[in-house]
C-alpha positions as CSV (number, residue, x, y, z in Angstrom):
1,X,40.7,-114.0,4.9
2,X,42.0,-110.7,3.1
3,X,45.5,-110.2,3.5
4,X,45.8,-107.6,6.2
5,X,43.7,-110.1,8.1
6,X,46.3,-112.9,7.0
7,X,49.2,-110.9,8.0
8,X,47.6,-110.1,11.3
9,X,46.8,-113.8,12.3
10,X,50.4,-114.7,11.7
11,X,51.7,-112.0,13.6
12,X,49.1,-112.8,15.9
13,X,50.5,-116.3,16.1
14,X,47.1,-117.7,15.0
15,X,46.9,-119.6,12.0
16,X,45.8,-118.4,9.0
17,X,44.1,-119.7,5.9
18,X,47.7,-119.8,4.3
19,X,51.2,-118.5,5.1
20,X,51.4,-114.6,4.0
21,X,53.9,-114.1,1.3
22,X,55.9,-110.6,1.1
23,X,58.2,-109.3,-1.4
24,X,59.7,-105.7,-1.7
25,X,60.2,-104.2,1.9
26,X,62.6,-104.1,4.3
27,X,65.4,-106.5,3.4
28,X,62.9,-108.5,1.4
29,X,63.1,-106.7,-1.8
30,X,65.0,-107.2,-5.2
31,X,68.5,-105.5,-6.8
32,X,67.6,-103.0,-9.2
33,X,69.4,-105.4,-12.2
34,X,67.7,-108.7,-11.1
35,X,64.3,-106.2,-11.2
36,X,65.3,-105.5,-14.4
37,X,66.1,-109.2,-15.9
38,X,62.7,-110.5,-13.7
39,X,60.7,-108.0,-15.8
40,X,62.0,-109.5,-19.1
41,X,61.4,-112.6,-18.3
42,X,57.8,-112.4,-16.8
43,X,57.0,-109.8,-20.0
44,X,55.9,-107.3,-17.7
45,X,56.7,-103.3,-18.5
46,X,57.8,-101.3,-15.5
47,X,57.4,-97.7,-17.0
48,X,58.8,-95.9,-14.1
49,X,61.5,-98.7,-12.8
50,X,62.7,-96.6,-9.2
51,X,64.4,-97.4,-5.7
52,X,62.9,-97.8,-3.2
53,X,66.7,-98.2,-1.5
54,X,69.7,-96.0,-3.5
55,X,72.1,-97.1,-1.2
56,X,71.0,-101.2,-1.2
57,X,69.8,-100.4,-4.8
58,X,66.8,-101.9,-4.6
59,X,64.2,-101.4,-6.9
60,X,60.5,-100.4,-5.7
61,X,58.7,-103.7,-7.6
62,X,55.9,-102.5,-9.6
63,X,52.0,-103.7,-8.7
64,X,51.9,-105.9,-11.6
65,X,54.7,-108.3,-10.5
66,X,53.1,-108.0,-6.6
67,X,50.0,-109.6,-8.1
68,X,51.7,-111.9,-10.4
69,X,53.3,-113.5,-6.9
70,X,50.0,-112.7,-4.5
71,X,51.7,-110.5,-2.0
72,X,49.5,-109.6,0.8
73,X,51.5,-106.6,1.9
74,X,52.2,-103.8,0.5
75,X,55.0,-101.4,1.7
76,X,54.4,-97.6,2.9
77,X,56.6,-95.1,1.6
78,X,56.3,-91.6,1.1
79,X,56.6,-90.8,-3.0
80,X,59.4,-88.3,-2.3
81,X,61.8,-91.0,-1.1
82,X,61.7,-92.7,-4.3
83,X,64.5,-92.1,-6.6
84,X,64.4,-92.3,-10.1
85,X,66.3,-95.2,-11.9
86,X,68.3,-92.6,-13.9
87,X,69.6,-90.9,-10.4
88,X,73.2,-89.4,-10.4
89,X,75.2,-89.8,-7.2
90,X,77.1,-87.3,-6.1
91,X,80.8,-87.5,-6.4
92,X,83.2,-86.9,-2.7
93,X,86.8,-87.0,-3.3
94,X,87.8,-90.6,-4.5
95,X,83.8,-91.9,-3.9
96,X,81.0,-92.0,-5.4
97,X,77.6,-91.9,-3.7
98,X,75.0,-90.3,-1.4
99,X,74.6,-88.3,1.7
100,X,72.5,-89.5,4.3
101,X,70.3,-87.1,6.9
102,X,73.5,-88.1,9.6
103,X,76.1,-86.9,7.3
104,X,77.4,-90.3,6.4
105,X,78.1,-90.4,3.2
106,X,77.8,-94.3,1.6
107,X,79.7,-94.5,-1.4
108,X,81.7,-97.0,-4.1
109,X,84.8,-95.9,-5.8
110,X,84.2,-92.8,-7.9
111,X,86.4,-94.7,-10.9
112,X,83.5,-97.1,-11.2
113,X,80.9,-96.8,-14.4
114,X,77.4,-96.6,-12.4
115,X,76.5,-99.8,-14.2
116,X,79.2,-101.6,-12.0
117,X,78.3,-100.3,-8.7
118,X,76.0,-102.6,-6.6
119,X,75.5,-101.3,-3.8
120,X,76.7,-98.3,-1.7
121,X,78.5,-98.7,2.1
122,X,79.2,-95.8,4.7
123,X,83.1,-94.9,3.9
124,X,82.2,-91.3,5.9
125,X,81.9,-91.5,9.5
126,X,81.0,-88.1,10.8
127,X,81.6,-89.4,14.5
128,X,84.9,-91.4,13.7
129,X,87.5,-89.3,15.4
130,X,85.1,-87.8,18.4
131,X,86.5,-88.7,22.0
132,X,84.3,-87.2,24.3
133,X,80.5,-86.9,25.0
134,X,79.9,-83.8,24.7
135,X,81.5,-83.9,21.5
136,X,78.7,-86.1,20.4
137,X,75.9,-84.9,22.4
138,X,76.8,-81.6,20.3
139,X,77.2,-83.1,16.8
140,X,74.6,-80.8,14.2
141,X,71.8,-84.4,14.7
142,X,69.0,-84.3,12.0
143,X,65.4,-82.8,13.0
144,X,63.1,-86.2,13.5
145,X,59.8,-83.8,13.1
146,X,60.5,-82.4,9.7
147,X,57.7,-83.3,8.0
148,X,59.5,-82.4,4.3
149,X,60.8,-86.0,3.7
150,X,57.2,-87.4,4.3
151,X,55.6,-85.5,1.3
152,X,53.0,-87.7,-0.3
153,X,53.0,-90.2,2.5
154,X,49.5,-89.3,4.2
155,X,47.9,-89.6,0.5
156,X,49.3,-93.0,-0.4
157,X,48.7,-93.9,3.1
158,X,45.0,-93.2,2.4
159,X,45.2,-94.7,-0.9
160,X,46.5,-97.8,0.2
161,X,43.3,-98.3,3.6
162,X,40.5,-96.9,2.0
163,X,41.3,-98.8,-1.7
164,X,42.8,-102.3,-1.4
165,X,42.8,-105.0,1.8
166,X,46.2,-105.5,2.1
167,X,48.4,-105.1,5.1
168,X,50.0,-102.0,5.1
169,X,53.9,-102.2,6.6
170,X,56.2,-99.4,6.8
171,X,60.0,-99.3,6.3
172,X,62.7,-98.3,9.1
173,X,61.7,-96.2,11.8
174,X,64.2,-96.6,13.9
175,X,67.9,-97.8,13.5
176,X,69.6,-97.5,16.8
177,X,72.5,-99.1,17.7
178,X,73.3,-99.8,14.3
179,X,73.4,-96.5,12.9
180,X,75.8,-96.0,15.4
181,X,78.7,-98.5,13.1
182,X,77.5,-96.3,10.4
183,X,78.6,-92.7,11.7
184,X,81.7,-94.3,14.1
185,X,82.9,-96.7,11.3
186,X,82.2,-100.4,12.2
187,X,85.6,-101.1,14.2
188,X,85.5,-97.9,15.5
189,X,82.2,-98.7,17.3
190,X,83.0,-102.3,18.3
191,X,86.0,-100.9,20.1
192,X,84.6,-98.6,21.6
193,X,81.6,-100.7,22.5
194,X,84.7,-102.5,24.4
195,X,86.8,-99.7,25.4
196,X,84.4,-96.2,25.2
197,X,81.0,-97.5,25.7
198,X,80.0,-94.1,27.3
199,X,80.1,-92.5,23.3
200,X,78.3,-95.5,22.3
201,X,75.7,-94.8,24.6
202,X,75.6,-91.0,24.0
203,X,75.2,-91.4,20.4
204,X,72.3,-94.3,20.8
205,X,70.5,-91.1,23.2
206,X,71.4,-89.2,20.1
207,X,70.2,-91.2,17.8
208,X,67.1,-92.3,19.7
209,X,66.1,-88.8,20.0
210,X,65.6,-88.7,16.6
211,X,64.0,-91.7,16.0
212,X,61.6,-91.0,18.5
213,X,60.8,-87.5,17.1
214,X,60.8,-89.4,13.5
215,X,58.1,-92.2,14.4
216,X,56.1,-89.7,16.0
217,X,55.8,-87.6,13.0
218,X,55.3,-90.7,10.8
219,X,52.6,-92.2,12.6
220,X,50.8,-88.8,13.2
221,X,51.0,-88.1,9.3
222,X,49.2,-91.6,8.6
223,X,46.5,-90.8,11.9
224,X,42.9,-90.6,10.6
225,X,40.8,-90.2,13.3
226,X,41.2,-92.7,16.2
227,X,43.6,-95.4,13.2
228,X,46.6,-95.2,12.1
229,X,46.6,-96.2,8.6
230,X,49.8,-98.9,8.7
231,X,49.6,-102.1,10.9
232,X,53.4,-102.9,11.0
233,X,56.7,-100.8,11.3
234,X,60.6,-101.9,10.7
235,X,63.2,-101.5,13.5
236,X,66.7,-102.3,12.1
237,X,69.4,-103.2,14.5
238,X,72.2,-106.0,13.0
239,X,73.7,-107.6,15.9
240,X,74.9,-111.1,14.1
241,X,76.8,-112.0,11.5
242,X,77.0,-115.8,10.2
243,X,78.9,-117.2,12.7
244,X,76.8,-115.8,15.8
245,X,76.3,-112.9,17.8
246,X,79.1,-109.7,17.0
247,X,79.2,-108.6,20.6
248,X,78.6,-110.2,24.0
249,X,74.5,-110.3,24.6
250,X,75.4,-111.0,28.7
251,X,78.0,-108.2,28.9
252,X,77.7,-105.9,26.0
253,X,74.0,-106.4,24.7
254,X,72.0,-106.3,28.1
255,X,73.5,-103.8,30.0
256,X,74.3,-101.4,27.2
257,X,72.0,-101.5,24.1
258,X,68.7,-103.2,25.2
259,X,67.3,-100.6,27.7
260,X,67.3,-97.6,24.8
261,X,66.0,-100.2,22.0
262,X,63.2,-101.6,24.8
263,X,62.5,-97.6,25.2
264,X,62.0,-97.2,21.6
265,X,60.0,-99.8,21.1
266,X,57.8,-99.3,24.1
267,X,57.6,-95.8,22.8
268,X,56.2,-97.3,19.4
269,X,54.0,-99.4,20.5
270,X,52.3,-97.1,22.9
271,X,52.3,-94.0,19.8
272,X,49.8,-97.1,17.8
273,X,48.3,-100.3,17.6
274,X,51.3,-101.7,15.6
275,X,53.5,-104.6,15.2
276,X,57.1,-104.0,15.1
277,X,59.2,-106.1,12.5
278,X,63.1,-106.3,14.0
279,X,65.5,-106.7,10.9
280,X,69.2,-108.5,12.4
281,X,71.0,-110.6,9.9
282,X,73.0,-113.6,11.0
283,X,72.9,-115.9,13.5
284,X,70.2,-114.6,16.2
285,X,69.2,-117.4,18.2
286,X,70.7,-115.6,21.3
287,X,68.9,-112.5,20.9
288,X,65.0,-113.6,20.5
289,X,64.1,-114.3,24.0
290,X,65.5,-110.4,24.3
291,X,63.5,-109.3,21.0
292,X,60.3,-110.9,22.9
293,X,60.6,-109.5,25.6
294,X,61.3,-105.9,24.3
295,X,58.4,-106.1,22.1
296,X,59.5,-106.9,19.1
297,X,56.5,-108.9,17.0
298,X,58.6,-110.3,14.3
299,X,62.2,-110.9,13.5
300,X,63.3,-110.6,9.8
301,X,64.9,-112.0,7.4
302,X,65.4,-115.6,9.0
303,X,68.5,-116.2,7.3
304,X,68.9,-120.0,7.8
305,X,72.1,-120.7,6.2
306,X,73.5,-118.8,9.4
307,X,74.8,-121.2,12.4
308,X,72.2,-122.0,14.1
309,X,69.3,-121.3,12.3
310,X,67.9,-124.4,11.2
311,X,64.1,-123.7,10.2
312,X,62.6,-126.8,12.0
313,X,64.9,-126.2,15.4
314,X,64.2,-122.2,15.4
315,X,60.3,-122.5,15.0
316,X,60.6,-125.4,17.7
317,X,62.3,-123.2,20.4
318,X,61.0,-119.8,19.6
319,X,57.6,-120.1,17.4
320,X,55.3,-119.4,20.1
321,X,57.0,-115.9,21.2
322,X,58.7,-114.2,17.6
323,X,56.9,-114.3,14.2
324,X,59.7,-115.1,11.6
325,X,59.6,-113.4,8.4
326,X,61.8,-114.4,5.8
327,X,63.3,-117.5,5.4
328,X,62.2,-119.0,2.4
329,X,65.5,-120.1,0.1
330,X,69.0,-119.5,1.1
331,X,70.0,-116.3,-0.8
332,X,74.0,-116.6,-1.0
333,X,73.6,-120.2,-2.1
334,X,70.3,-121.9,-3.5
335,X,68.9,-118.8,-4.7
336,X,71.5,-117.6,-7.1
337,X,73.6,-120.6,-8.1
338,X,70.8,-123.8,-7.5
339,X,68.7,-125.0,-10.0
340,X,65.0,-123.9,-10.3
341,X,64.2,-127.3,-8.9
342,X,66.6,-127.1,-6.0
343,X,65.0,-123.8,-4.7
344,X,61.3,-125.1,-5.2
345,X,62.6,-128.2,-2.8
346,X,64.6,-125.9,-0.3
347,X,61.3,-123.0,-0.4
348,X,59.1,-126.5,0.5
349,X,61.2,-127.5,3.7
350,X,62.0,-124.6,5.2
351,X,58.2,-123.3,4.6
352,X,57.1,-126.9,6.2
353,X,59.3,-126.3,9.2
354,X,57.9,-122.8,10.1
355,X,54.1,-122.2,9.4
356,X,52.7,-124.5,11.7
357,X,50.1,-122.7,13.8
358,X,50.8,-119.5,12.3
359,X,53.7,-117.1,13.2
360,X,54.8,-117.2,9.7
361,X,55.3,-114.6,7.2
362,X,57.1,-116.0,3.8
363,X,59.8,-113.7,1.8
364,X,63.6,-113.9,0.3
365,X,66.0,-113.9,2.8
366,X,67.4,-110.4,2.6
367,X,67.2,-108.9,-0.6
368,X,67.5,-110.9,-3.8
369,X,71.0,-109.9,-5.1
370,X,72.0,-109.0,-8.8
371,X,73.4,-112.0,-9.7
372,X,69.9,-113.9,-9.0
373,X,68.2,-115.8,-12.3
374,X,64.7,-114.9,-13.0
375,X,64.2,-118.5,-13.6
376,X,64.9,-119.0,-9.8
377,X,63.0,-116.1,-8.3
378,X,59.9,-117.1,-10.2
379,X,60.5,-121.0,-8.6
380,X,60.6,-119.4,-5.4
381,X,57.9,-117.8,-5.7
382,X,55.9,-120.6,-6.9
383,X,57.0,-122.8,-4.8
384,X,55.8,-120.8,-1.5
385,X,52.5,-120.4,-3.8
386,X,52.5,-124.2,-3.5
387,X,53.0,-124.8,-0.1
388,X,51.4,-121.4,1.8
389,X,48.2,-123.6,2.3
390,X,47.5,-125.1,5.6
């Protein structure tokens, strides 16, 4: 097999000749400094080091360290959403950071050198002190079929199909109800999910809108002829965090947030003949009967340290109807503070528990955060190396 055809089996839930491995996409990719320190170690030159995420800064890993771990995907991005590693952000009253096409602005304290900021979170919530509907329903929302942020992307799409064999995935195309904690504020929006749900609601329409209009455009841009050149597409929608579910799914989930996420992805699904990949961190055992039946193909990033997400007990209850994709070594504990030897023994376990029969696809869990030793990203990589093979 090639590894568009791998990736395909697995999602497919048909074994393949070995577990697909992925590394640099949605929530499977690498903070810009561990990049950096991987790079030394492995004696590879990166001469244009760039994110592929500002606001996660995540770096945008270069083809020579894809090879050096076999990754059999490769992640669809138009060139003008790259920013360069040198990139200033802009400066808001006491914050540092970046506006976003919502008018969030995600920032980190403006007293901070830029080498100290990690990451950047949403401190400006355009929606936070709105009351009514119509309030909402007549916020200044972003245009979903301006084509200007997808410069480049029909090229490199072309690139990528009619040049190489892997399997072509592209980032977010939809962010739902979770965008909607990022222009409330995140206790804004759980109260009101409690108290208000009507502006939850209107600003999901809102926001769906968008999307809609923004996966549209995406997908026509990479049409050539009767195929669309990209065989999976992100959906991210954090509804868990460690503990389990952050809402109710019987009385908050069901009733309010699945009918406009089953829209959208009906919507995607009849647009091409594509496989969604649903990002939710946490604890999400509750939730993947629900991401079946909405149509979701795979659920990322697996992250087993979570309560109830023991590798061996999810693949056994939900292997034949969700394709997990992550999952490899626990990221906040094995991954940044084992030994090399402990994360080849953890990557071996958790990959034995979840590729029977296919319906695997191997990355980090969530992306590999700064503190992360070379030493132990290149023993997790070998070790799924060692133990893809059925």
């Amino acid at each position: 097999m090639n590894s568009r055809e791998r990736v395909l089996a697995a999602l497919n839930h048909k074994q393949p000749d070995m577990v697909p491995l992925d590394f640099g996409g949605n929530q499977s990719g690498i903070h810009i400094v561990a990049y950096r320190r991987l790079l030394e170690y492995l004696g590879i030159e990166d001469y244009n080091i760039r994110y592929s995420d500002f606001l996660q800064q995540i770096a945008d890993p270069c083809e020579e360290v894809l090879e050096r771990f076999h990754i059999d995907i490769r992640w669809l991005r138009a060139p003008s959403s790259f920013r360069p590693a040198s990139y200033t952000p802009e400066v808001e009253g006491r914050f540092q950071g970046i506006w976003d096409q919502f008018g969030v602005f995600w920032g980190n304290s403006a007293e901070k050198d830029l080498d100290e900021v990690l990451y950047y979170d949403p401190v400006i919530h355009p929606l936070s002190d709105m009351k009514r509907e119509q309030e909402i329903r007549e916020y200044d929302w972003p245009d979903g079929t301006d084509k200007t942020p997808l410069k480049g992307l029909r090229e490199r799409a072309k690139e990528l199909r009619e040049t190489t064999e892997f399997a072509i995935a592209a980032p977010p195309l939809g962010c739902i109800y979770e965008y909607t904690t990022f222009v409330f504020g995140f206790s804004k929006a759980m109260r009101h999910l409690q108290k208000a749900p009507e502006l939850i609601i209107a600003a999901m329409e809102e926001l769906e809108r968008y999307w809609t209009d923004y996966v549209t455009t995406f997908l026509e841009e990479v049409r050539f002829g009767d195929e669309h050149y990209v065989d999976i597409v992100s959906n991210n929608g954090d509804l868990s965090e460690q503990a389990g579910p952050i809402m109710s799914p019987k009385r908050i989930y069901e009733p309010l947030i699945k009918p406009i996420e089953r829209r959208f992805s009906e919507k995607v699904h009849e647009l091409a003949d594509v496989k969604i990949n649903y990002h939710s961190c946490g604890s999400v055992p509750d939730f993947i009967p629900h991401f079946a039946e909405i149509g979701y193909d795979a659920v990322n990033p697996v992250q087993v340290g979570a309560f109830d997400m023991e590798p061996c007990s999810l693949k056994k209850r939900f292997g034949k109807i969700i394709t997990f994709w992550g999952g490899l070594c626990n990221t906040q504990t094995t991954l940044p503070f084992g030994t090399p030897e402990e994360v080849r023994k953890e990557v071996k376990i958790n990959m034995t528990c979840l590729k029977p029969g296919g319906g695997y696809i191997a990355s980090n869990i969530h992306n590999i955060t700064a503190e992360v030793p070379p030493e132990n990203i290149v023993a997790m990589f070998e070790s799924a190396l060692q133990n893809r093979h059925y």
